[in-house]
C-alpha positions in Angstrom: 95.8 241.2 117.2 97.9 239.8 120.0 96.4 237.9 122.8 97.4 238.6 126.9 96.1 236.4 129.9 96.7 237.6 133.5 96.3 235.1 136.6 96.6 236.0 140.4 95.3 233.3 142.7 96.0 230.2 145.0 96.8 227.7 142.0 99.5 227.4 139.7 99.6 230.0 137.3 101.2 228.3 134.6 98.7 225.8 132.9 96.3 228.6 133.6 98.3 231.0 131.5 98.6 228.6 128.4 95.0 227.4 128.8 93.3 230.9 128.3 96.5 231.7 124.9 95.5 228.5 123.5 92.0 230.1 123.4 93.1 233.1 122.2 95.3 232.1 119.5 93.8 232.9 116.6 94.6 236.6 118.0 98.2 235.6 116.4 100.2 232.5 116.6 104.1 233.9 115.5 105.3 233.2 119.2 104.5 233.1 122.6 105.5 233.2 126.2 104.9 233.2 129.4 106.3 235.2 132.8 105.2 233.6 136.0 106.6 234.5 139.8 106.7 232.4 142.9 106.7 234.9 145.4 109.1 237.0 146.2 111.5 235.4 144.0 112.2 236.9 140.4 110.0 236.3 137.6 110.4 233.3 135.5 110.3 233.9 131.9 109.9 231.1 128.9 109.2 232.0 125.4 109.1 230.1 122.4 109.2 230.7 118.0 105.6 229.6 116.5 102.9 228.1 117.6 101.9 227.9 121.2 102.1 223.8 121.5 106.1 225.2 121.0 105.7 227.0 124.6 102.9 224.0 126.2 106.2 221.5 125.3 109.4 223.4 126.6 106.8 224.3 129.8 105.5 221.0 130.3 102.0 222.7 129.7 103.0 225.6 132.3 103.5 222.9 135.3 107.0 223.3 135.1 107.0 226.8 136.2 106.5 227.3 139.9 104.3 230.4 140.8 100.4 231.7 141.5 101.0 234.9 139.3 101.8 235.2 136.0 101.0 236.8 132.7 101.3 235.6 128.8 100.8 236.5 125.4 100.6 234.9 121.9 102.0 237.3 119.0 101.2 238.5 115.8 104.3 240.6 114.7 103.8 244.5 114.0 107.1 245.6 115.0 110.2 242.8 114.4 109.8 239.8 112.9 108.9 236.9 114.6 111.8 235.5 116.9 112.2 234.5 120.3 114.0 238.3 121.1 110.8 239.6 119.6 108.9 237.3 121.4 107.0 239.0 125.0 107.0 239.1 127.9 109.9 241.8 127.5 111.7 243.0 130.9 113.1 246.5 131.3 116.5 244.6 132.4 119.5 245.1 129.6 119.7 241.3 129.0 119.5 239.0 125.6 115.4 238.3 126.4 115.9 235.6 123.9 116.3 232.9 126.8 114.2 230.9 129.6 114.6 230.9 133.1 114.6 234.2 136.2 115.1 237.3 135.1 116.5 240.1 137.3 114.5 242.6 136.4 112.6 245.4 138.1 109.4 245.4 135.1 108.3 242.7 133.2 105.3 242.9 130.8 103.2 242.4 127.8 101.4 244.5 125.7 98.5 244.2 122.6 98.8 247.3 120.3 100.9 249.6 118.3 102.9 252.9 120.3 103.1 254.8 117.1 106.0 257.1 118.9 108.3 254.3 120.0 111.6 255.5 117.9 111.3 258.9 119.8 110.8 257.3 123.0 113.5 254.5 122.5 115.7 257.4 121.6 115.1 258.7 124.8 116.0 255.8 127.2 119.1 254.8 124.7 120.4 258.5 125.9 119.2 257.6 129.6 122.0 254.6 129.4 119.0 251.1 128.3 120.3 248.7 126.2 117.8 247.2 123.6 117.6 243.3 122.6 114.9 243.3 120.3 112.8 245.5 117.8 109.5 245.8 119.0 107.7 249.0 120.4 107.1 246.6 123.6 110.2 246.6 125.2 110.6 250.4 124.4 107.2 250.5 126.5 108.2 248.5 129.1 111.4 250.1 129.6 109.7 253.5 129.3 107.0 252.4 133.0 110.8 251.4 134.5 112.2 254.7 134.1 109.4 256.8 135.6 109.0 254.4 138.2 112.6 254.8 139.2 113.1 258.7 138.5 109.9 259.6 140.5 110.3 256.9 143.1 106.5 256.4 142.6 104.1 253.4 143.0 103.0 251.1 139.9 100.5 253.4 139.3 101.5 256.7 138.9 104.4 255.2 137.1 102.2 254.1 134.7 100.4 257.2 134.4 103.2 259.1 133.8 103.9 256.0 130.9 100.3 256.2 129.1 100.5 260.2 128.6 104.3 260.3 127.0 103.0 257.1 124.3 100.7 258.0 121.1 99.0 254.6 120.0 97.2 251.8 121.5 97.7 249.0 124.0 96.4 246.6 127.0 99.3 246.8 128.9 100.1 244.5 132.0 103.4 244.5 133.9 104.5 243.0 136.9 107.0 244.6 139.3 109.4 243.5 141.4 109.3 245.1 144.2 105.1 244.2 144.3 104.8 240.4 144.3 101.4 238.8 144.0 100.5 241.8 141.8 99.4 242.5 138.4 99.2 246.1 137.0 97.1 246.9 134.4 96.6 250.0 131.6 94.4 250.0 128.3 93.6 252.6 125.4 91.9 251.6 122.5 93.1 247.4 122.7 90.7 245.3 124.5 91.0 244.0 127.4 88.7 242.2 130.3 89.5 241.5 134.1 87.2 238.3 135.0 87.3 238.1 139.1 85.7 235.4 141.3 86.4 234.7 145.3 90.2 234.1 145.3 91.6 234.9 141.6 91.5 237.5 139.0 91.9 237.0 135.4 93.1 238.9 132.6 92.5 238.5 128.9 92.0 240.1 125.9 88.6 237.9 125.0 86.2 236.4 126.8 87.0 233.0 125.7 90.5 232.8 127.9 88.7 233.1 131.2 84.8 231.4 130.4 86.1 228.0 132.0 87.0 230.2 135.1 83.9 232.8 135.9 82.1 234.4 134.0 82.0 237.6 136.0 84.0 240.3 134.4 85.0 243.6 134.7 85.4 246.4 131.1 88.6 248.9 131.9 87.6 252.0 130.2 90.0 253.9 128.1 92.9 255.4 129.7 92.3 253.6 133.0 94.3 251.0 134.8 94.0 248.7 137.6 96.0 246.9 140.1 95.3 243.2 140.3 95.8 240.9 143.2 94.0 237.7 144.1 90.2 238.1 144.2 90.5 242.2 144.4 90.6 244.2 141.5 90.8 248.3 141.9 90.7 250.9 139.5 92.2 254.3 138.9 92.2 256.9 135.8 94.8 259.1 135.3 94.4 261.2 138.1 95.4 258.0 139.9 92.1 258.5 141.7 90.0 255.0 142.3 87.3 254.4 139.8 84.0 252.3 140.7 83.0 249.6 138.2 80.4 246.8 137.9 80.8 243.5 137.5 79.2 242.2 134.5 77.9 238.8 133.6 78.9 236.9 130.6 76.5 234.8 129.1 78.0 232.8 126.8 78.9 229.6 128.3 82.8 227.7 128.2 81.3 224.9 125.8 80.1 227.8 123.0 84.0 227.7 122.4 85.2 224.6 121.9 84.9 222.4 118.7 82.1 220.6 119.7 83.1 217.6 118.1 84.0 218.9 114.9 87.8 219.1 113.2 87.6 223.1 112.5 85.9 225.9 114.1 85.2 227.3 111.4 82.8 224.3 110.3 81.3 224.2 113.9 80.7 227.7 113.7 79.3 227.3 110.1 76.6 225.2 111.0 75.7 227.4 113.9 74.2 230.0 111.6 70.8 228.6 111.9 71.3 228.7 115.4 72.1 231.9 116.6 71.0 233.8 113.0 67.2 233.0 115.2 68.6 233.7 118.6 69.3 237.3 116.6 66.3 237.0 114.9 64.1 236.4 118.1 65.8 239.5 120.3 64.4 241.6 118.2 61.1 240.0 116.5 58.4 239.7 118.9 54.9 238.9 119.3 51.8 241.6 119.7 48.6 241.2 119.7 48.9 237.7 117.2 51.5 239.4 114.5 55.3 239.4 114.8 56.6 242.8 114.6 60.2 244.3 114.8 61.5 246.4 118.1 64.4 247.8 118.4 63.3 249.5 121.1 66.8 247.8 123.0 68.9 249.0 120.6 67.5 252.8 121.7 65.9 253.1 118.5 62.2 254.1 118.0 60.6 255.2 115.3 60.9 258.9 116.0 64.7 258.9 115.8 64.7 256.7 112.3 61.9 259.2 111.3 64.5 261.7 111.6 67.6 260.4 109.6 68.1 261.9 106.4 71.1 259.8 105.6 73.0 256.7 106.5 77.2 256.2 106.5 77.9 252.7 107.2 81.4 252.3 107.6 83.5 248.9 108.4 86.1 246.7 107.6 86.7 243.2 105.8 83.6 241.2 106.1 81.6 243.5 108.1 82.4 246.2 105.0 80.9 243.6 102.7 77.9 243.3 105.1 77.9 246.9 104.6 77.7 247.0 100.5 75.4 244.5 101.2 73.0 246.6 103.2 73.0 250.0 101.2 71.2 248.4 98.4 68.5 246.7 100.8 68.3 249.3 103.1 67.9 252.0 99.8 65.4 249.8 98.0 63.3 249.4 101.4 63.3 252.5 103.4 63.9 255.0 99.9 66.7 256.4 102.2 70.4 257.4 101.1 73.0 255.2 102.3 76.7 256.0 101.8 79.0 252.6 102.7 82.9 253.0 102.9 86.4 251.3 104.5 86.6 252.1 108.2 90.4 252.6 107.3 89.6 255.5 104.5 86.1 257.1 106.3 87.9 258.1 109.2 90.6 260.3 107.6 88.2 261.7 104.7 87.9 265.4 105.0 84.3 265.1 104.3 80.8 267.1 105.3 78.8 265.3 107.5 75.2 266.0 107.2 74.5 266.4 110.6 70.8 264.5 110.7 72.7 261.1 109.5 72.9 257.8 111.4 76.3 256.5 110.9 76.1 252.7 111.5 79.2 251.3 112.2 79.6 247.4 112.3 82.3 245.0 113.7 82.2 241.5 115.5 84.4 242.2 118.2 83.5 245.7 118.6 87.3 246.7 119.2 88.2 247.0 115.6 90.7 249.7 115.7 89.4 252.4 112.3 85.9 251.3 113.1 86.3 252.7 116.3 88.0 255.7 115.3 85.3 256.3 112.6 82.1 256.3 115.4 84.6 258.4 117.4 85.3 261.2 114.5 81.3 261.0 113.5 80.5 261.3 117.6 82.8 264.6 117.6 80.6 265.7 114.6 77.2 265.1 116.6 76.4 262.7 114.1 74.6 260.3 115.7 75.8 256.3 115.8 74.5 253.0 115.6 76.8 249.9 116.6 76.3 246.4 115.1 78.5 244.1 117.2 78.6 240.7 118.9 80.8 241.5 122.1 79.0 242.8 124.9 80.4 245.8 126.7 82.8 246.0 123.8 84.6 249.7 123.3 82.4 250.4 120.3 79.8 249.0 122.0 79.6 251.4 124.7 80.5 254.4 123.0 77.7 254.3 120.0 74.7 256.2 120.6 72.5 253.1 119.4 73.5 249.3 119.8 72.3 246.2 118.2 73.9 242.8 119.7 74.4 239.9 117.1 74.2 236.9 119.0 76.2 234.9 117.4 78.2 233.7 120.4 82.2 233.6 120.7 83.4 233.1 116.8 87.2 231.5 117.2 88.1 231.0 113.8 89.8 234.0 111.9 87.3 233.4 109.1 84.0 234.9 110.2 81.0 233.4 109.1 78.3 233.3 112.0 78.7 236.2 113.4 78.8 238.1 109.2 74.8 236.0 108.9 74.2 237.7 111.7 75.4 241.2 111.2 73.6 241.0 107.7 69.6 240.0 109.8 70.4 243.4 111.7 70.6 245.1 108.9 67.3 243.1 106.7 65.7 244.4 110.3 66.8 247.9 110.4 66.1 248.3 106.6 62.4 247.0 106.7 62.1 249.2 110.6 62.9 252.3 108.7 60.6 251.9 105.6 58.1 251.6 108.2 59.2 254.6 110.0 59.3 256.5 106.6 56.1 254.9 105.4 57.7 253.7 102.4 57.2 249.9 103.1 53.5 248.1 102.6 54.3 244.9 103.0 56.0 244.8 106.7 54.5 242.0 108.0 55.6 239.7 104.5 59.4 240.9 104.7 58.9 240.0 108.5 57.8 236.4 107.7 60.7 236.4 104.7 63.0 237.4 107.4 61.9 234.7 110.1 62.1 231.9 107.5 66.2 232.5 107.2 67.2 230.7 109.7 65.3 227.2 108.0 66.8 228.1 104.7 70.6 228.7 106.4 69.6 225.0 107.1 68.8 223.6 104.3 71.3 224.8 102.3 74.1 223.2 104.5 72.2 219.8 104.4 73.7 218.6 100.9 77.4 220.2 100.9 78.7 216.9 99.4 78.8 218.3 95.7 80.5 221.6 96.9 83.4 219.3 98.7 83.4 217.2 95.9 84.0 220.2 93.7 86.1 222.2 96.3 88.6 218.9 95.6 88.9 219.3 92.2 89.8 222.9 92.6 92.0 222.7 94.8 95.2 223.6 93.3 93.6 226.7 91.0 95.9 229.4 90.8 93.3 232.7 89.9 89.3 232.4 90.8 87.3 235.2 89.9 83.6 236.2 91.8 81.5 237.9 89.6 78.0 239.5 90.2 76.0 242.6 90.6 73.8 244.7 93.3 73.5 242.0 95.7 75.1 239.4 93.8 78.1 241.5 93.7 78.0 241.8 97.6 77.8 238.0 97.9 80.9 237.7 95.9 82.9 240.1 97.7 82.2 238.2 100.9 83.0 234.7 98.8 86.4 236.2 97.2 87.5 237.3 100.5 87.2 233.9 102.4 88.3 231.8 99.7 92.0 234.3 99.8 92.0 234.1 103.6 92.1 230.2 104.3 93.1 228.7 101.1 95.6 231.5 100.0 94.5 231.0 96.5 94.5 234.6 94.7 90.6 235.8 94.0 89.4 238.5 92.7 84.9 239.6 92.7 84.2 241.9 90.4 80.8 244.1 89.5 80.2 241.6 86.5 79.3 244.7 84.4 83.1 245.5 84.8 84.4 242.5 83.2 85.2 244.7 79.3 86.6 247.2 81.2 89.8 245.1 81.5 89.2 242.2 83.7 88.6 239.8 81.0 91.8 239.9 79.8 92.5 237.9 83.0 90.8 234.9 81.6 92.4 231.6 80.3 91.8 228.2 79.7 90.6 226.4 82.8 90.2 229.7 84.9 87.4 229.2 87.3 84.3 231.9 87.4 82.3 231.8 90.1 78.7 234.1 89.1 76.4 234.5 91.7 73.0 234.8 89.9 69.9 235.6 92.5 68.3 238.7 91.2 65.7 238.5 88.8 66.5 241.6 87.1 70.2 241.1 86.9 70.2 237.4 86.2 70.3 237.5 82.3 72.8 240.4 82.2 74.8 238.6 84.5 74.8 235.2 82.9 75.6 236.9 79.3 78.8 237.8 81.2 79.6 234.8 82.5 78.9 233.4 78.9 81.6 235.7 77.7 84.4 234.2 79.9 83.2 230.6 79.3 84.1 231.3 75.1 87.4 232.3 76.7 88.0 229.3 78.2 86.9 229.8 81.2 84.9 227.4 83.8 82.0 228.2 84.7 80.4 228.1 88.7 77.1 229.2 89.1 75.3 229.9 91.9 71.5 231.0 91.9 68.1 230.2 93.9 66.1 227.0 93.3 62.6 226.8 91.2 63.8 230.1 89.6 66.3 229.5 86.8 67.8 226.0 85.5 71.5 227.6 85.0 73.0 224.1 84.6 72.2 224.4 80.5 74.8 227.1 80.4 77.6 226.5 83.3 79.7 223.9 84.2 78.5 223.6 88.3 75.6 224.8 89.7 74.8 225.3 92.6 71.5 226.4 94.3 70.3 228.0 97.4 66.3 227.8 98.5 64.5 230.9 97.2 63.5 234.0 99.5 61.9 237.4 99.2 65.4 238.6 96.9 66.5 241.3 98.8 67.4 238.4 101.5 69.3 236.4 99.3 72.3 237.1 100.8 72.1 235.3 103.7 71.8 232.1 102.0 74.0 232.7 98.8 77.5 232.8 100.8 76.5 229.6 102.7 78.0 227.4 99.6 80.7 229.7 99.0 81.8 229.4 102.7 81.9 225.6 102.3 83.7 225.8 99.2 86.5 228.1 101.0 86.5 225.8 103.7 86.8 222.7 101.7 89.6 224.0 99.1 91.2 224.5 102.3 90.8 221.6 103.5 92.0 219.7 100.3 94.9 222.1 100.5 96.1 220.5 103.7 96.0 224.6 105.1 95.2 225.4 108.7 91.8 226.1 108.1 91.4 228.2 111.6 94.7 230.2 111.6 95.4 231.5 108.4 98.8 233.0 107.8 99.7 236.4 108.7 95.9 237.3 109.7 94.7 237.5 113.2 90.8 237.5 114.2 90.4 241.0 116.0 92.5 244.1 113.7 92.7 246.3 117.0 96.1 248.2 115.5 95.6 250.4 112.1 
């Protein structure tokens, strides 16, 4: 949540600066601004209420600004509501920081994360004579590096060392200082941040996409270091304030993976990527030997005497990757006869639980910076449980820290809606599930769940071929008040996944239930005209399932059903069907959201709704 750029270099800093927020925008869109110095000459600051085309206008895209150093940020409001006070860059000088224009001011910064202490803190300066103009824990932050730096009569640096130990929470912080021209100073803990450096410039950002049209060489600050910034040098310090060595890594992806490609929303682009990169995923860790295709996860630092000696599985996440998760524990129980225990990130991590200390906690999360996921790996880490990542952000925080890491490569996802990079976190798991029956020898048919695995990818495609009946139906649906998902095992995961998207883009109030639940209260919910969405693609569940759908539809309710062709013909007993090609079943979730994605992005559509930036949500939770 919250996006920062950084630029030091020989061109103007300005366009730079609101080229890499418009690509991270979906990282919250309530305001932004921009703080740019020419010089020795004070900083120029210019921030704006809404979206960022707000700050492109009253800048003249950035040109207007003078000045080869600058930094920016695009909000999404934790502390104060969303105003131009609120809005960042803050400055530590006692001024309205409502306006445009040079700021005398000794610190001026910006700042991604949550300081959980900032009343306490804010206390403090108030006593040591600082005036406060807006309500955020930023300013308190920023005012807090200007006071050591002043009472010590320290460097940048030390300053904000002395900063980062007095604050509980987390942040990417960068500040410039007035008395340093030409310089950026950096400081991260648990918010993520990257330094991309080429020849002559350095750039900062919270995601790779803000820098990819400028080099993709980048550095990862580790937490609780900082770094001071100038054109085409970057150096590193921890708290000690001694110099810390670091490697430059190469990004991969390229600038064109994040742009539209032609298409109106990312999130369609990114939708009919899945075949794409669900067999780039597929193909990293499927290979060839000796004629049959067998799964190594030999990269991820798995082999088959450490899945030979897990007892137990946690899988813990958030959002979509939690549905992933639900997903997983019944495949991964079914095919590898193993325990698996799947809960909130957000409720894991403060359960006073027993560990059993021969688990494999597997902790999932597209951008790998997801704030309780990372503090769940951290808390099973302190346990000596051993950890397994599933992320799609190389050199990400949980990344790094897991014992074990599988990369989904699903490429740079932009719109706050995941769909990609979910299809692929769900293959890592199909592979780890049939990988550890192997490993337990609980699995005789490998090399046919293999095959079923392989032939995803053609299905994902199929099934998006003939989408015209889903927007055809997404139209007439449009302006539904209550939708409810209903399912059970793996339906019941698809229709978690379904209910969630369909709330996040259309803001249409869903609700996916364990179908079995429906008497238990639910059902009361149902009127004339309500919409039912059952997802029907295991055998054994199927009649149980439809019986319950059957039950709403004498209450009036509609009746959308969603189920795998050449196995049933559901369209006898529901209103719209819809069907996805049939697979080996425990797979079927991979190809069952596919409609229900199009369906939330359609409804959306029809709604006239900014179908990439939802309100209120931002694409990366890195704040609890």
């Amino acid at each position: 949540m919250c996006g920062i750029v950084g630029y030091i270099g020989n061109k103007q800093a300005g366009p730079i600066l609101l080229e890499g927020l418009s690509k991270l925008e979906y990282r919250g869109y309530d305001s932004a601004g921009i703080a740019v110095r020419d010089g020795e000459n004070e900083a120029e600051v210019v921030k704006s209420l809404g979206r960022l085309a707000n700050l492109e206008e009253k800048t003249d895209s950035g040109k207007a600004i003078p000045g080869n150093c600058g930094i920016g940020h695009t909000r999404w409001a934790t502390h104060g509501a969303p105003s131009q006070s609120n809005a960042h860059p803050h400055v530590s000088g006692n001024c309205t920081g409502s306006g445009s224009g040079k700021v005398e001011s000794l610190v001026v910064g910006v700042h991604n994360g949550i300081i959980e202490n900032y009343q306490e803190l804010k206390a403090k300066m108030e006593r040591h004579g600082y005036a406060f103009y807006s309500q955020t824990d930023t300013e308190v932050l920023i005012k807090l590096v200007d006071y050591y730096y002043k009472k010590y009569k320290v460097g940048p640096i030390d300053a904000l060392a002395k900063t980062i130990v007095r604050v509980r929470g987390s942040y990417a912080l960068a500040v410039m200082f007035k008395d340093y021209p030409g310089k950026i100073f950096v400081a991260r803990k648990d918010s993520p941040m990257i330094i991309g450096k080429n020849d002559d410039e350095v750039f900062l950002a919270s995601d790779v996409p803000a820098i990819l049209n400028h080099t993709r060489q980048v550095y990862y600050i580790g937490n609780l270091e900082m770094a001071e910034l100038s054109a085409g040098e970057v150096t590193f310090y921890n708290l000690d304030g001694d110099t810390v060595q670091k490697k430059l890594t190469t990004i991969e992806w390229d600038a064109e993976a994040a742009e539209k490609g032609g298409y109106e929303h990312f999130m369609m682009k990114e939708i009919h990527e899945q075949p794409k990169v669900a067999m780039d995923t597929l193909n990293k860790y499927v290979k060839e030997v000796d004629g049959k295709n067998v799964i190594d996860l030999s990269e991820a630092g798995l082999n088959a005497d450490v899945l030979k000696s897990i007892s137990q599985i946690y899988i813990a996440a958030c959002g979509s990757a939690w549905h992933v998760g639900v997903q997983a524990q019944y495949v991964i129980e079914e095919l590898a006869d193993i325990p698996v225990r799947v809960e909130l990130a957000s409720e894991f991590r403060y359960r006073k639980n027993s560990l059993d200390k021969d688990a494999l906690l597997v902790v999932i999360s597209q951008s790998g910076e997801t704030a309780d996921t990372l503090a769940a790996l951290r808390m099973a880490k302190e346990k000596g449980i051993k950890t397994l990542a599933i992320v799609n952000v190389v050199g990400s925080s949980i990344a790094r820290e897991a014992d074990y890491c599988m990369y989904t490569l699903a490429g740079p996802e932009i719109s706050v809606a995941t769909t990609k990079a979910y299809t692929c976190q769900l293959l890592c798991t199909y592979l780890l599930a049939v990988e550890l029956g192997k490993a337990r020898n609980v699995v005789d048919v490998y090399d046919y769940y293999i095959d079923e695995i392989l032939e995803l990818p053609k299905k994902i495609e199929s099934t998006l071929e003939n989408n015209e009946r889903i927007q055809w139906f997404a139209s007439k649906y449009a302006s539904a008040q209550d939708i409810f998902f209903i399912g059970r095992g793996i339906d019941y995961a698809i229709c978690l996944e379904g209910s969630l998207k369909l709330k996040e883009i259309s803001y249409i109030h869903s609700e996916a239930y364990a179908a079995g639940e429906l008497k238990h209260g639910t059902i009361s919910l149902i009127e004339e005209g309500t919409l039912v969405i059952g997802s029907l693609t295991q055998s054994d569940l199927y009649e149980k399932t439809l019986s319950n759908m059957m039950e709403c539809k004498s209450r009036g309710a509609y009746l959308f059903g969603l189920t795998s062709a050449g196995k049933y013909d559901v369209e006898d007993s529901v209103n719209f069907a819809v069907y996805v090609p049939k697979t080996d079943e425990h797979f079927s979730g991979v190809l069952g959201i596919i409609p229900l994605q199009l369906l939330s992005y359609y409804i959306s559509l029809s709604k006239g709704l900014d179908v990439d930036k939802p309100r209120n949500l931002a694409k990366s939770v890195t704040v609890e």
